[in-house]
PyMOL Python script that loads the backbone (N, CA, C, O; Angstrom):
from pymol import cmd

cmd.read_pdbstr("""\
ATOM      1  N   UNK A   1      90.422 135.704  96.753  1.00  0.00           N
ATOM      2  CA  UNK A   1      89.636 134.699  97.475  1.00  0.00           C
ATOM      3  C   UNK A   1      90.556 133.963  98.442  1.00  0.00           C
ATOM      4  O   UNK A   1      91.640 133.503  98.082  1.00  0.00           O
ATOM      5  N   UNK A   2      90.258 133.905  99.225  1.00  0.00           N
ATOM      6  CA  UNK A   2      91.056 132.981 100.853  1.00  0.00           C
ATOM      7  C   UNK A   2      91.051 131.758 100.305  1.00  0.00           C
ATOM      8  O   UNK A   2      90.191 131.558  99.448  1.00  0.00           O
ATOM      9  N   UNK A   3      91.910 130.741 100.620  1.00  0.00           N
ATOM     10  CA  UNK A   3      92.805 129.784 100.589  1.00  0.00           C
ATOM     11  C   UNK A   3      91.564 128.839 101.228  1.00  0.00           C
ATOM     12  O   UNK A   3      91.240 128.998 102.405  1.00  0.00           O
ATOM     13  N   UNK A   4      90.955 127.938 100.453  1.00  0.00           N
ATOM     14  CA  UNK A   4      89.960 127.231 100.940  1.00  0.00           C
ATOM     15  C   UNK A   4      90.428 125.081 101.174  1.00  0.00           C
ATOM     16  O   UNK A   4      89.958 123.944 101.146  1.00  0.00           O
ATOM     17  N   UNK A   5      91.228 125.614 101.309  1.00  0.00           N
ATOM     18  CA  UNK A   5      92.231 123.799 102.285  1.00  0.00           C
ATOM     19  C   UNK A   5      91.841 123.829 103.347  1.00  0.00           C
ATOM     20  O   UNK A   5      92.120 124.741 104.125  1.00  0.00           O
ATOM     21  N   UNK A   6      91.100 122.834 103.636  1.00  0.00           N
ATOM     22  CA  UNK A   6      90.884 122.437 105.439  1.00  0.00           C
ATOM     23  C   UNK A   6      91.835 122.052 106.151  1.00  0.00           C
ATOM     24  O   UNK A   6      92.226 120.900 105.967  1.00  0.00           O
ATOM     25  N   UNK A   7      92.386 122.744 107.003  1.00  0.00           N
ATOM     26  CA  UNK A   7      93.406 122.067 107.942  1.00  0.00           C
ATOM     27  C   UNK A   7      93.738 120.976 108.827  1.00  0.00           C
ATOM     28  O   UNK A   7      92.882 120.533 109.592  1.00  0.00           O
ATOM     29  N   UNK A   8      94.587 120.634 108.800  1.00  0.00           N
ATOM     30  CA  UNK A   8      94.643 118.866 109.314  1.00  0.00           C
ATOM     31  C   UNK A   8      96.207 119.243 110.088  1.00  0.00           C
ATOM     32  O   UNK A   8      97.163 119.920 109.712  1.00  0.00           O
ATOM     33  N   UNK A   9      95.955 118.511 111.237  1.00  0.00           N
ATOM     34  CA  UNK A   9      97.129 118.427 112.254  1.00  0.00           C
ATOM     35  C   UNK A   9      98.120 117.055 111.744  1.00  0.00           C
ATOM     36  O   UNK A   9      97.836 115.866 111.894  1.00  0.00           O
ATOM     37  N   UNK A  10      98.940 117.438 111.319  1.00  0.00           N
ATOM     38  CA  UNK A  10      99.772 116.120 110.796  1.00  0.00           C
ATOM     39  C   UNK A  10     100.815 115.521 111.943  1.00  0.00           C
ATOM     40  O   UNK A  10     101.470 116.384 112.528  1.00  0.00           O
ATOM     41  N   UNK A  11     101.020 114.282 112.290  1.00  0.00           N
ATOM     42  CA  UNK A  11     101.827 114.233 113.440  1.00  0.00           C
ATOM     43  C   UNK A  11     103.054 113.093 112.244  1.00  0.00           C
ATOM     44  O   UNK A  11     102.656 112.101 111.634  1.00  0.00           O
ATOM     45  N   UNK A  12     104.682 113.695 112.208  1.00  0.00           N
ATOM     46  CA  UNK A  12     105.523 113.472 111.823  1.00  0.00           C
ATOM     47  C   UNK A  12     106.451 112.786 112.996  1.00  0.00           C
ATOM     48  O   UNK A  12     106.877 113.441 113.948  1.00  0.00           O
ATOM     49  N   UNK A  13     106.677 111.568 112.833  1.00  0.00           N
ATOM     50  CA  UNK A  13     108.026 110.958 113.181  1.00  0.00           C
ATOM     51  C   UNK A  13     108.937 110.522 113.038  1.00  0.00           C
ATOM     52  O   UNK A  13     108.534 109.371 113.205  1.00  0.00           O
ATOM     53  N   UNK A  14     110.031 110.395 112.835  1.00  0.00           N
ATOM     54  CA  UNK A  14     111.420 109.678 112.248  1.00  0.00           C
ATOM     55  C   UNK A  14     111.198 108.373 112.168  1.00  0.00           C
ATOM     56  O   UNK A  14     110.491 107.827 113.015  1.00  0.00           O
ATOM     57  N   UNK A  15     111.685 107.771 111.286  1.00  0.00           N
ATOM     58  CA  UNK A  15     111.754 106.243 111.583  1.00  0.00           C
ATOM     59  C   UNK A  15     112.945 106.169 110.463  1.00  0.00           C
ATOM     60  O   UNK A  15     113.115 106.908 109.493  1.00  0.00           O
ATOM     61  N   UNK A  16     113.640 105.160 110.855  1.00  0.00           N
ATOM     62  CA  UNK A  16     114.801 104.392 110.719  1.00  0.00           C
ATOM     63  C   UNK A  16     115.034 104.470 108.761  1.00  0.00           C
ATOM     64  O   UNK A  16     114.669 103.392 108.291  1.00  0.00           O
ATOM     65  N   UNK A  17     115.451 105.304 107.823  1.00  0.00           N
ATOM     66  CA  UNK A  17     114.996 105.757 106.860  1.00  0.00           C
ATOM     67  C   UNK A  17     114.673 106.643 106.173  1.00  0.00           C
ATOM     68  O   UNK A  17     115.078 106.967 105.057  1.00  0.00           O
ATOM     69  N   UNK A  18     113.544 107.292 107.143  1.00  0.00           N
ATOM     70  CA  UNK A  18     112.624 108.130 106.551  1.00  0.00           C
ATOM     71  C   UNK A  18     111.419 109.017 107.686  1.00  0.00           C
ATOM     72  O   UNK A  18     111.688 109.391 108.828  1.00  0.00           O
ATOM     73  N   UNK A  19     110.624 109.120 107.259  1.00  0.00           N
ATOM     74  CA  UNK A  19     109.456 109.879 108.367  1.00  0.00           C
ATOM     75  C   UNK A  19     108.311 109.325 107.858  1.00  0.00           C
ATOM     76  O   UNK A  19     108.301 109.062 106.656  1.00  0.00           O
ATOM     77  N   UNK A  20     107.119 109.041 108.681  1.00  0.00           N
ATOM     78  CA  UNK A  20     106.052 108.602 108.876  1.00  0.00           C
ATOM     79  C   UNK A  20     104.972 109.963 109.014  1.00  0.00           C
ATOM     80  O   UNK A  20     105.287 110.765 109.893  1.00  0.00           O
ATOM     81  N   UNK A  21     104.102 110.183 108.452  1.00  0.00           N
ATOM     82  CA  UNK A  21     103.230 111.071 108.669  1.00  0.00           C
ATOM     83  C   UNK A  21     102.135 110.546 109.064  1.00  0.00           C
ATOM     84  O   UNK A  21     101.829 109.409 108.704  1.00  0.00           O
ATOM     85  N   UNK A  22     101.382 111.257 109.843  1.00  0.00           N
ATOM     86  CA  UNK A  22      99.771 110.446 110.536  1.00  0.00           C
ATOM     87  C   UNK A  22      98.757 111.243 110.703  1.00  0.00           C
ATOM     88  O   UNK A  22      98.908 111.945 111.703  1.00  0.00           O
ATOM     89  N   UNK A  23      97.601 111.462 110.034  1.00  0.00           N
ATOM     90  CA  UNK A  23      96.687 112.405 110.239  1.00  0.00           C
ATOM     91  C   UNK A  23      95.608 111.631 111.652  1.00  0.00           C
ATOM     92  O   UNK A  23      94.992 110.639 111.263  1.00  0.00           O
ATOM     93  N   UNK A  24      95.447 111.890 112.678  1.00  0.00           N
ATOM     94  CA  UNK A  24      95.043 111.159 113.649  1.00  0.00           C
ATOM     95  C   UNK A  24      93.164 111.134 113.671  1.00  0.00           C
ATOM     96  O   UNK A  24      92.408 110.219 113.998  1.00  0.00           O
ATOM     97  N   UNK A  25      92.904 112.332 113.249  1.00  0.00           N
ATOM     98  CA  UNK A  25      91.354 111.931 112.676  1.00  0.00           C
ATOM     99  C   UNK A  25      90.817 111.058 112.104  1.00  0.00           C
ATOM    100  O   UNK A  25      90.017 110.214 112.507  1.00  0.00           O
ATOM    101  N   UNK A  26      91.336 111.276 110.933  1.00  0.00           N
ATOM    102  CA  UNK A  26      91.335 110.578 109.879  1.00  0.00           C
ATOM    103  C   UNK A  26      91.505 108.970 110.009  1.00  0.00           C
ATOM    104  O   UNK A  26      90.725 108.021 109.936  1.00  0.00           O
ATOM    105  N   UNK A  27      92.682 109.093 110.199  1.00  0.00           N
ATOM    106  CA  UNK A  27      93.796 107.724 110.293  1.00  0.00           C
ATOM    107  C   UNK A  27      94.815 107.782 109.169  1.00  0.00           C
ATOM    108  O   UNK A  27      95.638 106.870 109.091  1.00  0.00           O
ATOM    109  N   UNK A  28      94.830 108.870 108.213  1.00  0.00           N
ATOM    110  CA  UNK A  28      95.358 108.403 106.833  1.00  0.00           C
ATOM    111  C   UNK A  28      96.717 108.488 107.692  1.00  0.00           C
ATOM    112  O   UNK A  28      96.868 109.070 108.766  1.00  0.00           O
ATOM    113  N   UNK A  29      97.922 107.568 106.752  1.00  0.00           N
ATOM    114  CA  UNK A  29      98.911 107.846 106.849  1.00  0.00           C
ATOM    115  C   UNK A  29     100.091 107.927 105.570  1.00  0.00           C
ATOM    116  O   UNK A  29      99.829 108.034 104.372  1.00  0.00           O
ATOM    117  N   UNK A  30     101.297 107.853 106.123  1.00  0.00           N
ATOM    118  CA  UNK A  30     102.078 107.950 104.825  1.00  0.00           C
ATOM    119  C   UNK A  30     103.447 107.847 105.251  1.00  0.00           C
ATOM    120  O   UNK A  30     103.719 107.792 106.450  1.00  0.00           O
ATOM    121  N   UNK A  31     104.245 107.821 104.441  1.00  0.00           N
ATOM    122  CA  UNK A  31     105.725 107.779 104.658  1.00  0.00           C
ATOM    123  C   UNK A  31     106.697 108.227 103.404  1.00  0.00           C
ATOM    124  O   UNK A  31     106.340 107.952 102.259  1.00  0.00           O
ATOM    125  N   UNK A  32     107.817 108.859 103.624  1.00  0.00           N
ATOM    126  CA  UNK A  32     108.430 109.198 102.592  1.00  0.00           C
ATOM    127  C   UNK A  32     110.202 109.297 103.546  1.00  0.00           C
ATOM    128  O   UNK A  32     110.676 109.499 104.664  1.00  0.00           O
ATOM    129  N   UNK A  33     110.578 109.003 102.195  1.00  0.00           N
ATOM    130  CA  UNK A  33     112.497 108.729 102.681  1.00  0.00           C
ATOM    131  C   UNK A  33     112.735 110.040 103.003  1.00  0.00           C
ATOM    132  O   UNK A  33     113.888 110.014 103.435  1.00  0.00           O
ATOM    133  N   UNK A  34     112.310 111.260 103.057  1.00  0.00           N
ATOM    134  CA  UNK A  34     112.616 112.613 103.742  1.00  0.00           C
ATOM    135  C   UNK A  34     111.690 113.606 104.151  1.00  0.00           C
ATOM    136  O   UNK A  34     110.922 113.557 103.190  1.00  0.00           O
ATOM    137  N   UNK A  35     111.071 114.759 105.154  1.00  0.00           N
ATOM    138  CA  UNK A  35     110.701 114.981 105.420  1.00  0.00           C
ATOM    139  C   UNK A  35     109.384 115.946 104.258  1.00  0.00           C
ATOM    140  O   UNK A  35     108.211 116.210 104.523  1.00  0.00           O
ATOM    141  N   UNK A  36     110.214 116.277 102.942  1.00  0.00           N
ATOM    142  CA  UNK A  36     109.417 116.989 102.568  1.00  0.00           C
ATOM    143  C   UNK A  36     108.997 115.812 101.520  1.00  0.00           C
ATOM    144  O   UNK A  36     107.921 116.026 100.963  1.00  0.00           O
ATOM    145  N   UNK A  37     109.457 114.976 101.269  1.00  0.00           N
ATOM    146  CA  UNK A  37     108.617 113.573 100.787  1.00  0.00           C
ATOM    147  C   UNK A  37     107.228 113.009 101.422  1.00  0.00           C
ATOM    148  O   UNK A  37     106.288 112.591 100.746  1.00  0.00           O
ATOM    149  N   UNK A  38     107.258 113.057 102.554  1.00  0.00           N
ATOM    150  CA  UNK A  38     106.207 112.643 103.521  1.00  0.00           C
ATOM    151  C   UNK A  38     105.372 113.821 103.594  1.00  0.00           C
ATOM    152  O   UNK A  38     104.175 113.560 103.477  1.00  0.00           O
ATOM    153  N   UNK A  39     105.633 114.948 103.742  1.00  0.00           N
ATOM    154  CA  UNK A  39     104.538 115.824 103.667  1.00  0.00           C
ATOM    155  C   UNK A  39     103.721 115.848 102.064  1.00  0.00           C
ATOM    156  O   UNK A  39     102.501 115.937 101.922  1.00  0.00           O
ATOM    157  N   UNK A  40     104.831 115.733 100.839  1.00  0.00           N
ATOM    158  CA  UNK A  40     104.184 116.078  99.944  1.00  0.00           C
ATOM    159  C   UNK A  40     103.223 114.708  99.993  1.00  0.00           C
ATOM    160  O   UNK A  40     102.046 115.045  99.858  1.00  0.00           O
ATOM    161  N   UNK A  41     103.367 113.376 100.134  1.00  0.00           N
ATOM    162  CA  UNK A  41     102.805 111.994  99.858  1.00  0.00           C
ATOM    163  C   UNK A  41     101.502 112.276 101.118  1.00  0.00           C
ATOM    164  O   UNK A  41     100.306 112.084 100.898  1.00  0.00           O
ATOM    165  N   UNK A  42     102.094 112.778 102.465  1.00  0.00           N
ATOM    166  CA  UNK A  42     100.304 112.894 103.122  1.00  0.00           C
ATOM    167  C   UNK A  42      99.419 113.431 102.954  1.00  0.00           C
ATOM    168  O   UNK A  42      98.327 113.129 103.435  1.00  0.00           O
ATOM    169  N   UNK A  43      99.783 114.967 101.768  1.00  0.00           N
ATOM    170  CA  UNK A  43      98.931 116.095 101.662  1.00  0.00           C
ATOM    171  C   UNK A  43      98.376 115.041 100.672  1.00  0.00           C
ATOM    172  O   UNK A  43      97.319 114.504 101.003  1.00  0.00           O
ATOM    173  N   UNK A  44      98.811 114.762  99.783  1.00  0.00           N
ATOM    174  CA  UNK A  44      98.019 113.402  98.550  1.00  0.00           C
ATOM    175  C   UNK A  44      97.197 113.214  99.015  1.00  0.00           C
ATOM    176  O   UNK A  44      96.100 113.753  98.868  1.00  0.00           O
ATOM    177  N   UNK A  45      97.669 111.960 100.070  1.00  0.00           N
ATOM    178  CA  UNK A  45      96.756 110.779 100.366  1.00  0.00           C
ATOM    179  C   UNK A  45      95.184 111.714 101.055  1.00  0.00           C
ATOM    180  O   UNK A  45      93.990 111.458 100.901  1.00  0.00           O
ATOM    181  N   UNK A  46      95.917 112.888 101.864  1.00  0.00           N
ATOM    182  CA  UNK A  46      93.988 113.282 102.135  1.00  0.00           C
ATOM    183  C   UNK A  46      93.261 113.899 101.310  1.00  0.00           C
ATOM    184  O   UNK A  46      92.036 113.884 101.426  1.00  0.00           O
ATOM    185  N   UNK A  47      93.878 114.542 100.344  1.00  0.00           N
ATOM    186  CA  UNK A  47      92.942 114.841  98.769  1.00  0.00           C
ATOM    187  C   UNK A  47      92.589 113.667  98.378  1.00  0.00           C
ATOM    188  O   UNK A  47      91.553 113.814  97.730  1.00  0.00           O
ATOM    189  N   UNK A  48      92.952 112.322  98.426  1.00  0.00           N
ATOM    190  CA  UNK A  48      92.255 111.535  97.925  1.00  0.00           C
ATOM    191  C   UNK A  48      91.449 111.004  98.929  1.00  0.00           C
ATOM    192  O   UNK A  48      90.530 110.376  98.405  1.00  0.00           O
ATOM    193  N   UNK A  49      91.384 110.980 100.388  1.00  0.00           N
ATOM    194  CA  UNK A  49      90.677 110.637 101.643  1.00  0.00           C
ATOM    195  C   UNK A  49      89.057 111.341 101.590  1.00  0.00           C
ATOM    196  O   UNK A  49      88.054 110.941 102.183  1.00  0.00           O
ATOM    197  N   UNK A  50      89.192 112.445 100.724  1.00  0.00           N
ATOM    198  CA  UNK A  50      88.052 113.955 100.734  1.00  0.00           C
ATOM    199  C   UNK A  50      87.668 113.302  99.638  1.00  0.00           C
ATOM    200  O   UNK A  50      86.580 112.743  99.775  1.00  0.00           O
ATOM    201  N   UNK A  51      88.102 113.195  98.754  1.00  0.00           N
ATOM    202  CA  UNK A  51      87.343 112.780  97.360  1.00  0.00           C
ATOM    203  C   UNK A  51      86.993 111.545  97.430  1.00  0.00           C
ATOM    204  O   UNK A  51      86.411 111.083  96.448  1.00  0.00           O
ATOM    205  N   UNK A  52      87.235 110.707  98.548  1.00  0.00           N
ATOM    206  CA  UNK A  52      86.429 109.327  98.290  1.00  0.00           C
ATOM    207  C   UNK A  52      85.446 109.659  99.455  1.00  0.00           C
ATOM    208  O   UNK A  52      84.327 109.185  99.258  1.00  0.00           O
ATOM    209  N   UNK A  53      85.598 110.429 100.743  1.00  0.00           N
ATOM    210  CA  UNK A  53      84.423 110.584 101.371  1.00  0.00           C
ATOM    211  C   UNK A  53      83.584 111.477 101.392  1.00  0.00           C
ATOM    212  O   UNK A  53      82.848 111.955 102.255  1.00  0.00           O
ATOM    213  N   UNK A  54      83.861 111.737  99.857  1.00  0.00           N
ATOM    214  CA  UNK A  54      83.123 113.099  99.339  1.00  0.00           C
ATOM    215  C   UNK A  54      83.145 114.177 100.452  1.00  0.00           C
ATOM    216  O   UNK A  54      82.586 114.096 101.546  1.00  0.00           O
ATOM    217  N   UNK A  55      83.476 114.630 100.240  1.00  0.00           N
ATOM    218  CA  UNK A  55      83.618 115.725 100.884  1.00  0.00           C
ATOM    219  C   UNK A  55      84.979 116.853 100.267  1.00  0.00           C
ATOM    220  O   UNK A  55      86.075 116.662  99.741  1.00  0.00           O
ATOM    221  N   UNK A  56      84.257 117.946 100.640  1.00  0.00           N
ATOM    222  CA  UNK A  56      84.758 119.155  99.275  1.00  0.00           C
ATOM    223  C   UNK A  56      86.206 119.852 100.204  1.00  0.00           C
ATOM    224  O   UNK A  56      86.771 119.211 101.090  1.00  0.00           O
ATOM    225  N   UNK A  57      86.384 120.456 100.021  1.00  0.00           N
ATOM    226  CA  UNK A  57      88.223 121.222 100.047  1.00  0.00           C
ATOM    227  C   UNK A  57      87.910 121.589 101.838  1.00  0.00           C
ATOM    228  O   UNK A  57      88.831 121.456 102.644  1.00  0.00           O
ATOM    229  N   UNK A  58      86.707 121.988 102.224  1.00  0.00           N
ATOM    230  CA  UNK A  58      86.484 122.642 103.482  1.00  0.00           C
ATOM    231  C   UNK A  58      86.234 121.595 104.826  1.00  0.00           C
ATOM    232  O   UNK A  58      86.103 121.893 106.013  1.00  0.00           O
ATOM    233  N   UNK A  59      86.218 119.924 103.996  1.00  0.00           N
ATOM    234  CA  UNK A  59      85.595 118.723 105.327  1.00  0.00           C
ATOM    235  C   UNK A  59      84.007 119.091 105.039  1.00  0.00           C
ATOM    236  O   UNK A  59      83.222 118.726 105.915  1.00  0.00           O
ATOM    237  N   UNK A  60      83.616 119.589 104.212  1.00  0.00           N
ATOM    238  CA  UNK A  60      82.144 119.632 104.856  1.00  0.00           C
ATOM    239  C   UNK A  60      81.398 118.597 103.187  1.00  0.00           C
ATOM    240  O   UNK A  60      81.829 118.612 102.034  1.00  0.00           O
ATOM    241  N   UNK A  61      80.429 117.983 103.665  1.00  0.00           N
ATOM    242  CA  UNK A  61      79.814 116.982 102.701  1.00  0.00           C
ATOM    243  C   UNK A  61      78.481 117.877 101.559  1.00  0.00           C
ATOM    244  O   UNK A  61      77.542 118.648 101.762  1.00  0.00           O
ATOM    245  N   UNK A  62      78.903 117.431 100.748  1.00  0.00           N
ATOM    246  CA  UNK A  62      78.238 118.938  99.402  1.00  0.00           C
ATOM    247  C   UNK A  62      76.715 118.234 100.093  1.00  0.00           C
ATOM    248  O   UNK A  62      76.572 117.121 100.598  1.00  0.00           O
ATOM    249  N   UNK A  63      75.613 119.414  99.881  1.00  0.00           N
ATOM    250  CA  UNK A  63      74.029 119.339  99.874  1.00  0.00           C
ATOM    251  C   UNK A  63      73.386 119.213  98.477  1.00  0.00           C
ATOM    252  O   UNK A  63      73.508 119.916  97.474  1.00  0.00           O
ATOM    253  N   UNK A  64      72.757 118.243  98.689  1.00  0.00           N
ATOM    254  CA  UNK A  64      71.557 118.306  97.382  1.00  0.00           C
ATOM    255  C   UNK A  64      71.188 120.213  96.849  1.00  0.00           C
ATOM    256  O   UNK A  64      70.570 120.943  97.625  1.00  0.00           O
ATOM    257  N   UNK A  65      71.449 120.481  96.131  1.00  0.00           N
ATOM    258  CA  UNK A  65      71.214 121.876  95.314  1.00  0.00           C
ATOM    259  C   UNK A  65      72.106 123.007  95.750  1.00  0.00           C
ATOM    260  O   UNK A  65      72.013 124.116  95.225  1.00  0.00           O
ATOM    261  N   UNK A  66      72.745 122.808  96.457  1.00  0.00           N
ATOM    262  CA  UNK A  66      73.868 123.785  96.915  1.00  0.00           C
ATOM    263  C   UNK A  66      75.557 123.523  95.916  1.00  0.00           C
ATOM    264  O   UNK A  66      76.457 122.682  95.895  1.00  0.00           O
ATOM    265  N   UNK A  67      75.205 124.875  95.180  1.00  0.00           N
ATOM    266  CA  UNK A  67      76.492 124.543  93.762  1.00  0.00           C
ATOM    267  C   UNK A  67      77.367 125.771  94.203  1.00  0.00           C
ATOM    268  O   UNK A  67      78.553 125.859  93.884  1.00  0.00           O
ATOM    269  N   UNK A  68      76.692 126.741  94.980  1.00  0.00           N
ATOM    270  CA  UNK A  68      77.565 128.039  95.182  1.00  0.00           C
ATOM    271  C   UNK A  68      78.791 127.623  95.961  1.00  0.00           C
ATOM    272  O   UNK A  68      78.853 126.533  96.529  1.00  0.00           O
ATOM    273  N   UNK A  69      79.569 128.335  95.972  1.00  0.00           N
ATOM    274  CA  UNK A  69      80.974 128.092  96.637  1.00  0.00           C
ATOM    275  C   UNK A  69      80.836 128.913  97.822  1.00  0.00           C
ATOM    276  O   UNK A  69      80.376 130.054  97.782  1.00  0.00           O
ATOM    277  N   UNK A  70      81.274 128.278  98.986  1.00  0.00           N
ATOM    278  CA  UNK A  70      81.007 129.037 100.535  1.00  0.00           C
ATOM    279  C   UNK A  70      82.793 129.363 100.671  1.00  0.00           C
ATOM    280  O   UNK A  70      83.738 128.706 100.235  1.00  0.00           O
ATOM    281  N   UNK A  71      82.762 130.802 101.554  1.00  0.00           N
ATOM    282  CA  UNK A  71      84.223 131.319 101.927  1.00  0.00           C
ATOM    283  C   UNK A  71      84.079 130.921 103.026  1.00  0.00           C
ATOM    284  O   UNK A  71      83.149 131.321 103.726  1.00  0.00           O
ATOM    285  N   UNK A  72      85.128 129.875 103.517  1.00  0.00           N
ATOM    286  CA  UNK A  72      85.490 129.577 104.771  1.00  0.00           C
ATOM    287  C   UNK A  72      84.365 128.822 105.805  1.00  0.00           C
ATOM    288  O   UNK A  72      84.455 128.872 107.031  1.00  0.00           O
ATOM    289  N   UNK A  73      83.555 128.289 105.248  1.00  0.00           N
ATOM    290  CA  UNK A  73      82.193 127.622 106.291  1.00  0.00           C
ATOM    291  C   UNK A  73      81.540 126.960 105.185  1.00  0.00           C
ATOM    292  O   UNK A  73      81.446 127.294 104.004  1.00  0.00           O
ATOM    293  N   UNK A  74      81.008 125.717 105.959  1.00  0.00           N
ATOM    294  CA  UNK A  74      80.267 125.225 105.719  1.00  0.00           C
ATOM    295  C   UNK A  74      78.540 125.579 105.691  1.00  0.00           C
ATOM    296  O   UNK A  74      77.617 124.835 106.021  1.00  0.00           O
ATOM    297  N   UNK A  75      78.489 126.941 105.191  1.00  0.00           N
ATOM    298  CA  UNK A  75      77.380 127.802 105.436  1.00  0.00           C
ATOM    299  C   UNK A  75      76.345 127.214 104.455  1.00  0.00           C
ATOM    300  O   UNK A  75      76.684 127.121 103.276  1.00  0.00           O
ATOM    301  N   UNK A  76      75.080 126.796 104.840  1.00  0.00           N
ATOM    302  CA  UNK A  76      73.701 126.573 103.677  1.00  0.00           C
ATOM    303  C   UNK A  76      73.873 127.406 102.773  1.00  0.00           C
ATOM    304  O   UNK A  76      74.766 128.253 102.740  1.00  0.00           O
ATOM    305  N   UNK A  77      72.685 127.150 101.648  1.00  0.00           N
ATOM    306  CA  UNK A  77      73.004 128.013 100.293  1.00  0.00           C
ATOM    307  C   UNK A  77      71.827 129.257 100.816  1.00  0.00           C
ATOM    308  O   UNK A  77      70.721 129.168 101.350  1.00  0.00           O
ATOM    309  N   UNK A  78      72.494 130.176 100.463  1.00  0.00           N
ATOM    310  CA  UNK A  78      71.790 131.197 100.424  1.00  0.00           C
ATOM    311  C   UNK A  78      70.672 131.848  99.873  1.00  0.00           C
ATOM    312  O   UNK A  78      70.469 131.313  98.783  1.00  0.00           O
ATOM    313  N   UNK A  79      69.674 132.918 100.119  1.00  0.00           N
ATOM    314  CA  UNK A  79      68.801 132.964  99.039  1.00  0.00           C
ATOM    315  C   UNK A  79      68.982 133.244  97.500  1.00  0.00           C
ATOM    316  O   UNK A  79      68.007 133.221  96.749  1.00  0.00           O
TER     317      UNK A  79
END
""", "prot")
cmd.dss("prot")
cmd.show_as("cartoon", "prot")
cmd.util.cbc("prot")
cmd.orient("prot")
């Protein structure tokens, strides 16, 4: 089964310390004292960004009676 993580453009900058991560959609952000600190702490923060705006692994918002699992789309439930 394909890798069902929605992709997010992360914009990383140095700062005096450490690196700043910024998902610009979103707004989430994050920071960590090294680069793979900040990635692991932003990938967090938008698993928890999805689970509070409900919304499932793909960005797309679950439907009343739709339990099947969609590959790669936000596709209606099928017959």
């Amino acid at each position: 089964m394909p890798d069902q993580r929605g992709a997010f453009r992360i914009l990383y900058t140095p700062d005096e310390g450490g690196y700043n991560a910024l998902e610009p959609v979103t707004g989430t952000t994050s920071w960590g004292q090294d680069f793979a600190e900040a990635k692991a702490l932003i990938t967090e923060a938008l698993e928890l960004y999805r689970a509070e705006a409900g919304l499932n692994k793909l960005g797309c918002a679950p439907r009343e009676g739709d339990i099947r699992r969609t590959r790669g789309s936000c596709a209606p439930p099928g017959p």
